[in-house]
C-alpha positions as CSV (number, residue, x, y, z in Angstrom):
1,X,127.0,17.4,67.1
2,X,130.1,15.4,67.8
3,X,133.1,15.5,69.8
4,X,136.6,14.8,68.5
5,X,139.8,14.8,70.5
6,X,141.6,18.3,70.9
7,X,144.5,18.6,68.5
8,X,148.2,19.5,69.8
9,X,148.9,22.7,69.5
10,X,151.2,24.7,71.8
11,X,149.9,27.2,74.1
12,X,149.1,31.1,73.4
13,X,150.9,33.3,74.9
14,X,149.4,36.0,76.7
15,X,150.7,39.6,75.3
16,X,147.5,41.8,77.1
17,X,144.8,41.6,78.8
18,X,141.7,44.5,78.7
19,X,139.2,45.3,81.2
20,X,136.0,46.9,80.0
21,X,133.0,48.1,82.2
22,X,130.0,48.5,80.6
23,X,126.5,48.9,81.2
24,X,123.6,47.2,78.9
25,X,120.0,48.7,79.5
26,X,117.2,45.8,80.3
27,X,114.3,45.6,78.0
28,X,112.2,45.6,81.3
29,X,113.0,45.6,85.1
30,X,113.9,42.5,86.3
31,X,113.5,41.7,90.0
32,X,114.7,38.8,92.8
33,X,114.7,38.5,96.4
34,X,117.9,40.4,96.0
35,X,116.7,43.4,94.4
36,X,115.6,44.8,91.1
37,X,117.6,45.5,88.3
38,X,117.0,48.1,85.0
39,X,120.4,47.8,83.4
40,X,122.9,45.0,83.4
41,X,126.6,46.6,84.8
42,X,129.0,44.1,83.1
43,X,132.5,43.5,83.1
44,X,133.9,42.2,80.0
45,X,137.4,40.6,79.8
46,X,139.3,40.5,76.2
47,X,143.0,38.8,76.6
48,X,145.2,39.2,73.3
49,X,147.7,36.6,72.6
50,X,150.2,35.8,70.1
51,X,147.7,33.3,68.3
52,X,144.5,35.9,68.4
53,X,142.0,37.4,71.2
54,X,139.8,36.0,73.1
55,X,136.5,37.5,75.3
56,X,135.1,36.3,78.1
57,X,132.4,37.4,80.5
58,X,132.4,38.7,84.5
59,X,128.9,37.5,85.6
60,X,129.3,39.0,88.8
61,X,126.4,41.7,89.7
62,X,126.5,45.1,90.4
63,X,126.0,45.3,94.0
64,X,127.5,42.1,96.3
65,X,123.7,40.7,97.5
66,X,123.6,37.9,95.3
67,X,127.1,36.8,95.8
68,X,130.3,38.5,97.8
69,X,132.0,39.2,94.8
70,X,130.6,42.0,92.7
71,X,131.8,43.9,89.0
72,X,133.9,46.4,90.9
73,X,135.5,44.3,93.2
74,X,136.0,41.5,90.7
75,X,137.8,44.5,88.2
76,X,140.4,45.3,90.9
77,X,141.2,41.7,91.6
78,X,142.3,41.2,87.9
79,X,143.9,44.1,87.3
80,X,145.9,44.1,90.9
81,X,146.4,40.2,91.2
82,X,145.1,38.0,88.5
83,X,146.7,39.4,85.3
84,X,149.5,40.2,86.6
85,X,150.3,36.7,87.3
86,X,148.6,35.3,83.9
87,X,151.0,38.1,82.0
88,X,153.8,36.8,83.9
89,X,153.8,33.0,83.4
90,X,155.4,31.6,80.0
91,X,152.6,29.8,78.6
92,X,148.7,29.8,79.4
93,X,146.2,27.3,77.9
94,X,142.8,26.5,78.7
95,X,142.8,23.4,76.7
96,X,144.7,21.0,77.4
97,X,143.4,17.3,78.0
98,X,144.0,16.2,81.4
99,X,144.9,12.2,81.2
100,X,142.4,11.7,84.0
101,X,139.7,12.5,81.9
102,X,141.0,10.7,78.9
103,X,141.3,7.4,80.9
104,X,137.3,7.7,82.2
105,X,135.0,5.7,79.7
106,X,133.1,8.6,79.8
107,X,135.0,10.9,78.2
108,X,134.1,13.2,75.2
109,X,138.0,14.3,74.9
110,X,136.7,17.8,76.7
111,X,139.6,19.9,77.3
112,X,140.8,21.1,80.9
113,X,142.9,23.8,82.4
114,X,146.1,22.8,82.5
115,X,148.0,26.3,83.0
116,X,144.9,29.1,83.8
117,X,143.3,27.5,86.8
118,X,146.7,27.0,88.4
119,X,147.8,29.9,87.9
120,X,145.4,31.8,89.7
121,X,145.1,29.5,92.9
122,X,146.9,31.7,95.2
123,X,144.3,33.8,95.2
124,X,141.6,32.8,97.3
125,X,138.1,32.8,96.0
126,X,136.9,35.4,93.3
127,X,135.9,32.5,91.2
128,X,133.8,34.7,89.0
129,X,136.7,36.7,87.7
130,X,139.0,33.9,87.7
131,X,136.0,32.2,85.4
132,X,136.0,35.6,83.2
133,X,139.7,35.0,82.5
134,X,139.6,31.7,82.0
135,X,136.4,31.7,79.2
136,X,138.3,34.2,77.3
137,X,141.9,32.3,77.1
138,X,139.4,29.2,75.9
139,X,137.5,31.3,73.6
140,X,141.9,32.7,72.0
141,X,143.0,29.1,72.4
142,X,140.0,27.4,70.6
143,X,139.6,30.1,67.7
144,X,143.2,29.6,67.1
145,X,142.5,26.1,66.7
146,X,139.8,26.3,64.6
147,X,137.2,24.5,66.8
148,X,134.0,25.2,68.8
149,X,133.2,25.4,72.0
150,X,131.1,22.8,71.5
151,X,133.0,20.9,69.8
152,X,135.2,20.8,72.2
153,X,132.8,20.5,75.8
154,X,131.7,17.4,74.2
155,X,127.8,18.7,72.6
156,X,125.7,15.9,71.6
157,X,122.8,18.3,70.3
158,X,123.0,20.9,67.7
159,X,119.7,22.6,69.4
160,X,118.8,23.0,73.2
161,X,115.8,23.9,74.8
162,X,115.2,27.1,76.2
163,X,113.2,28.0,79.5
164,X,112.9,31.4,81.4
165,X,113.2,33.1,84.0
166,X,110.5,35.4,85.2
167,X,111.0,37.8,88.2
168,X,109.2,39.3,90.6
169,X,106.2,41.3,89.2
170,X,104.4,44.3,90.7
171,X,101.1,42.8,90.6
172,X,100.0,39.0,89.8
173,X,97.9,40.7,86.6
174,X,101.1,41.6,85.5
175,X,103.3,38.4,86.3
176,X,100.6,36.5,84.3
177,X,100.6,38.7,81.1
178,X,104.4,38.5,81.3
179,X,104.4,34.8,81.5
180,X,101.6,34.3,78.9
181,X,103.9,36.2,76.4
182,X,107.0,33.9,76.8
183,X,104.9,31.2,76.7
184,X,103.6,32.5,73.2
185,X,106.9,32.9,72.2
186,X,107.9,29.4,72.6
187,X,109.3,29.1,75.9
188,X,109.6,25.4,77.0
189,X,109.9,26.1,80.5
190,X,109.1,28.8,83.0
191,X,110.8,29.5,86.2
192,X,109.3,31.9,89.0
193,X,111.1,34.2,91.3
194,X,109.5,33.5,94.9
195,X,110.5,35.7,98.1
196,X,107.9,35.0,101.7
197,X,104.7,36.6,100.7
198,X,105.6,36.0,96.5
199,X,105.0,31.9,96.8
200,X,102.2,30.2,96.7
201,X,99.3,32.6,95.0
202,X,101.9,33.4,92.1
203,X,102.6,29.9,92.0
204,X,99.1,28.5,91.7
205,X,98.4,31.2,89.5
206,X,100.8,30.5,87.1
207,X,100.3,26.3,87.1
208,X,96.7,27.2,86.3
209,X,97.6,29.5,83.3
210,X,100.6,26.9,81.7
211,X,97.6,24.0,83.0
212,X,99.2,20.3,84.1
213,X,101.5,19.6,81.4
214,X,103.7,23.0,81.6
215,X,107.1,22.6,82.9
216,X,107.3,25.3,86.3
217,X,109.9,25.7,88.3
218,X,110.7,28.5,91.3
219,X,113.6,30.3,92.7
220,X,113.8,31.3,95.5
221,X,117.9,32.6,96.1
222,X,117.9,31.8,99.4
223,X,115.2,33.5,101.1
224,X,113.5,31.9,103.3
225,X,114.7,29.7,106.8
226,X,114.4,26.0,108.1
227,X,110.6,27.8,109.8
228,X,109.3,27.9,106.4
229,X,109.9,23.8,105.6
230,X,105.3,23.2,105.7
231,X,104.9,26.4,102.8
232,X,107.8,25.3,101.0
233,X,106.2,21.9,101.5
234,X,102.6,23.0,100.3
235,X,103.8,23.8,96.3
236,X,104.0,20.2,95.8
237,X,100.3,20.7,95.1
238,X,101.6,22.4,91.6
239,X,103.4,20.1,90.5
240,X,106.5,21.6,90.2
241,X,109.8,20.7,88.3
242,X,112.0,21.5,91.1
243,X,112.2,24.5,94.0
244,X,116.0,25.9,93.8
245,X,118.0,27.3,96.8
246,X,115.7,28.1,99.1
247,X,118.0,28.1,102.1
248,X,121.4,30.0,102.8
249,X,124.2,28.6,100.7
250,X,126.1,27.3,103.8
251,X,123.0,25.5,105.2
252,X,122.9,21.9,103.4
253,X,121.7,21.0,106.5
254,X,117.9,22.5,106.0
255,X,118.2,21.8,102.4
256,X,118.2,18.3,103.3
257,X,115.3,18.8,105.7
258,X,113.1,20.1,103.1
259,X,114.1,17.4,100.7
260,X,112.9,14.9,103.0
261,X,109.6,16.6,103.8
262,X,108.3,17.1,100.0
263,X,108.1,15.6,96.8
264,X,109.5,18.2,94.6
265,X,113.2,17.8,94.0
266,X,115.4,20.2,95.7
267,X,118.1,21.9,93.4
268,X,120.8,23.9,94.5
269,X,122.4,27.0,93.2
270,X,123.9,29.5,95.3
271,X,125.6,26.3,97.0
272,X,127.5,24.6,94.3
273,X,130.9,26.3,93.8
274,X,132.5,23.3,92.3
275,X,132.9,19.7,91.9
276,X,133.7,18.9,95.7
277,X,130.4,20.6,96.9
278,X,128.4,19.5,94.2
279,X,128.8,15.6,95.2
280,X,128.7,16.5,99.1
281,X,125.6,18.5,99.2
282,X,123.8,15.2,96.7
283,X,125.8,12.4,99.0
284,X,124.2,14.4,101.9
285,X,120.8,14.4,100.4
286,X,120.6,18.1,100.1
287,X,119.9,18.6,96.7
288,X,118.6,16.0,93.3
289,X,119.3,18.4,90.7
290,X,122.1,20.8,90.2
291,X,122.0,24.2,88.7
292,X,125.3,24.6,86.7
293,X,126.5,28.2,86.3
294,X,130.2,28.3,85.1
295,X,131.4,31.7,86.1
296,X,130.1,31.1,90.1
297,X,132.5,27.8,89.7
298,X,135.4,29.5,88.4
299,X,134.5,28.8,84.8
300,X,133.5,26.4,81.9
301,X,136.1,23.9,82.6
302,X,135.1,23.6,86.2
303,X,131.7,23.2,85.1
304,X,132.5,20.3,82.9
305,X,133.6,18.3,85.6
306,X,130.6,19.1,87.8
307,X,128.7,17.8,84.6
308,X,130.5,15.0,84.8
309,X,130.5,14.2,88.1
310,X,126.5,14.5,88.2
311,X,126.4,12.1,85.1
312,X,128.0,9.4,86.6
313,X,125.6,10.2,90.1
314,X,122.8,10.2,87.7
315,X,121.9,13.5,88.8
316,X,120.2,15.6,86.4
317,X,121.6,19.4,85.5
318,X,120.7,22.4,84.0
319,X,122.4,25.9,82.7
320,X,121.8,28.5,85.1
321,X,121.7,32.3,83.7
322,X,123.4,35.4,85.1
323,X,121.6,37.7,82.9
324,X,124.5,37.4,80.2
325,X,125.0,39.1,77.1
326,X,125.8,37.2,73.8
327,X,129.2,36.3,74.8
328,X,128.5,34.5,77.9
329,X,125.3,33.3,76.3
330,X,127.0,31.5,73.9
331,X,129.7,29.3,76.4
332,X,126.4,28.5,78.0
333,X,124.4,27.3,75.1
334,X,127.3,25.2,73.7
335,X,127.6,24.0,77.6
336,X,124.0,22.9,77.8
337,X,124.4,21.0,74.5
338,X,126.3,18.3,76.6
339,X,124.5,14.8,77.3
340,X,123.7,15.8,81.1
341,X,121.9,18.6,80.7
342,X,118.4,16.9,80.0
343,X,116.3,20.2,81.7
344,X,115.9,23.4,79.7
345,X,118.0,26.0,81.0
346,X,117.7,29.6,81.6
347,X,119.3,29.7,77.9
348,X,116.9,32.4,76.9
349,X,116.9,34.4,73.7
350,X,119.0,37.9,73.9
351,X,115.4,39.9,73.5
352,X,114.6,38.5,76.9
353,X,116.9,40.8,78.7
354,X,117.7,42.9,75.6
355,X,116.8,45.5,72.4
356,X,120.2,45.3,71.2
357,X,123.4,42.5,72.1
358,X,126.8,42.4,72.5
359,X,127.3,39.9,70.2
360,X,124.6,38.7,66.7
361,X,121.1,38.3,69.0
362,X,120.4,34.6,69.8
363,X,116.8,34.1,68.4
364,X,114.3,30.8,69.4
365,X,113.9,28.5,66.5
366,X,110.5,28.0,64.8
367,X,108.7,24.5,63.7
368,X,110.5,21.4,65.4
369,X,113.3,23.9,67.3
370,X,110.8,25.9,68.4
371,X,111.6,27.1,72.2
372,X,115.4,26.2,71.2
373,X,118.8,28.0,71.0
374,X,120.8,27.0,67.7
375,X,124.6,25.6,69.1
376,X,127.0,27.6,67.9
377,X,129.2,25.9,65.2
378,X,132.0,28.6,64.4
379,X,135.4,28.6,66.3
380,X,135.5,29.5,69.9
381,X,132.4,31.3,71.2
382,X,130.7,31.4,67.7
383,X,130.0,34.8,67.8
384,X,131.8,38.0,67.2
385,X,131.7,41.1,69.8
386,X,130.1,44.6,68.5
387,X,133.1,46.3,69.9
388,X,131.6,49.7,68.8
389,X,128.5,48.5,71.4
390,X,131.3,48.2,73.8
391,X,132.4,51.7,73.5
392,X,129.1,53.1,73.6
393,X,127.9,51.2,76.5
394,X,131.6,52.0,78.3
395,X,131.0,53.3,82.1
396,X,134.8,53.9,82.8
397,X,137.7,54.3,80.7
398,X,138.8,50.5,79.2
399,X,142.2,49.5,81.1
400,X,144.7,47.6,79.2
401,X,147.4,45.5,81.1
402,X,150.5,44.3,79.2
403,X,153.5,42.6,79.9
């Protein structure tokens, strides 16, 4: 896949902007340090414009454990702050070329915001919805064009591999059996959920099952402390990929620590909200590999530039997953398409975390693509929403915001 240089076109203009709240059942339960989960409460995000709609994707959780914001609060900051102002400005584009990117040598001619990101600075924080917002003016603005997300992130690859994430089982018979069937299906890399007392005998258990040559990699979303450094320490034994945010997001500081007492790459998560503390917390030693996840940044655009910041560090990234239907799905598989993203990502299929999808199912590849995602080709997000799935699944009444 190859890039080409956004055309001109003039900006869409915003005419309404729908919230909906749904909820999407789990195939089975699916369990972190923060909790377990059985259904996935989403918010969904569907601005019209003058040149077509758009959809986008509110990866905030349920419940504020993971992160402060949450689907409830992230609903009332649109619909009380955000919109308003997006329904109020003359012209909003997502994709228009910023020169500063068109001057770097590196450049795939990716397209910046120009118009949403400003736009919603005076409010502070609530990146998630501002990155809801901002995917689905991209995903207007691009179908009205006629071009791809991919096309226009800058996708060097047509395929990308696929890992997954496995949580936190009731018994190690049954973390095993789960891990055995995703590794049947194709999987090219597994990554464990670990919380103190869930580490090291999961761990080992899993290495010996996948044997030397399977990629392993653990989460552990911030659960353990700067006492824990030595067991942390101790899974270099299996060999692992990388161990991701063990420590509080704030706390670089023992992130470093750990980095300097092991072998295993330290990668953050939790701790990366955008380009600025993605280059302090690697210029600080804190972390070797960065776990990209647009809609904690504030969205694909700000995720671009963390990609390219890391290139040009020679830091390696990945796509991180939020547990996304098909519409985020597919902004993250056309984001891990770019040339930065050399680890598999938690791109998994939609039967992973679903019977039915939003959006067409995203389905691993067989032969050579096996344990791969297909890039979307079509314009914007590549995929169209079941809007009668959106109903059905509706927890509260849509709201619709206009000018």
């Amino acid at each position: 896949m190859t890039s080409t240089a956004p055309t001109p076109a003039s900006a869409p203009r915003i005419e309404a902007i729908e919230l909906h709240r749904i909820e999407v059942p789990l195939v089975r339960p699916f369990e972190t340090s923060f909790g377990r989960e059985t259904v996935r409460e989403a918010l969904l995000v569907r601005v019209r414009t003058d040149a077509g709609d758009g959809w986008g994707e509110c990866v905030a959780g349920r419940d504020p454990f993971y992160s402060a914001e949450y689907v409830g609060g992230a609903a009332s900051v649109i619909e009380r702050y955000l919109a308003p102002a997006l329904l109020d400005a003359p012209a909003v584009g997502a994709t228009r070329a910023a020169q500063a990117r068109a001057d770097d040598p590196r450049s795939t001619g990716v397209p910046l915001a120009a118009s949403v990101a400003p736009t919603l600075a005076f409010v502070a924080g609530h990146r998630m919805a501002k990155g809801a917002i901002e995917a689905a003016v991209l995903d207007a603005e691009l179908r009205a064009q006629g071009r791809s997300m991919g096309e226009a992130f800058g996708a060097v690859r047509d395929w990308v591999d696929c890992g997954v994430s496995v949580g936190i089982a009731p018994t190690l018979e049954e973390l095993l059996d789960e891990v055995a069937g995703y590794v049947e299906e194709g999987y090219r890399r597994i990554k464990l959920k670990i919380k103190p007392g869930w580490d090291v005998v999961p761990v080992g258990a899993v290495r010996e099952l996948l044997g030397r040559d399977g990629l392993l990699q653990v989460d552990a979303n911030t659960a353990y402390t700067a006492d824990d450094i030595p067991l942390l320490a101790s899974l270099d034994a299996f060999e692992l990929l990388l161990i991701e945010q063990p420590f509080a997001e704030e706390d670089l500081a023992t992130h470093a620590l750990l980095a300097s007492a092991c072998e295993t790459p330290v990668c953050l998560d939790e701790s990366i909200l955008d380009v600025a503390t993605a280059v302090d917390a690697i210029e600080r030693g804190a972390s070797s590999v960065i776990n990209i996840k647009p809609g904690r940044m504030g969205g694909y655009l700000e995720a671009l530039r963390v990609h390219d910041a890391c290139r040009a560090l020679d830091v390696p990234v990945w796509c991180g997953g939020m547990l996304e239907t098909g519409i985020g799905r597919a902004a993250n598989v056309a984001l891990a398409a770019l040339p930065g993203f050399v680890l598999p990502g938690d791109t998994s299929a939609s039967s992973r975390y679903y019977a039915d999808d939003l959006t067409e199912p995203f389905v691993l590849g067989a032969g050579e693509h096996r344990g791969q995602l297909r890039v979307p080709d079509a314009p914007g997000t590549g995929v169209t929403v079941r809007e009668a799935l959106v109903r059905e699944w509706a927890v509260t009444a849509p709201i619709e915001l206009t000018r």
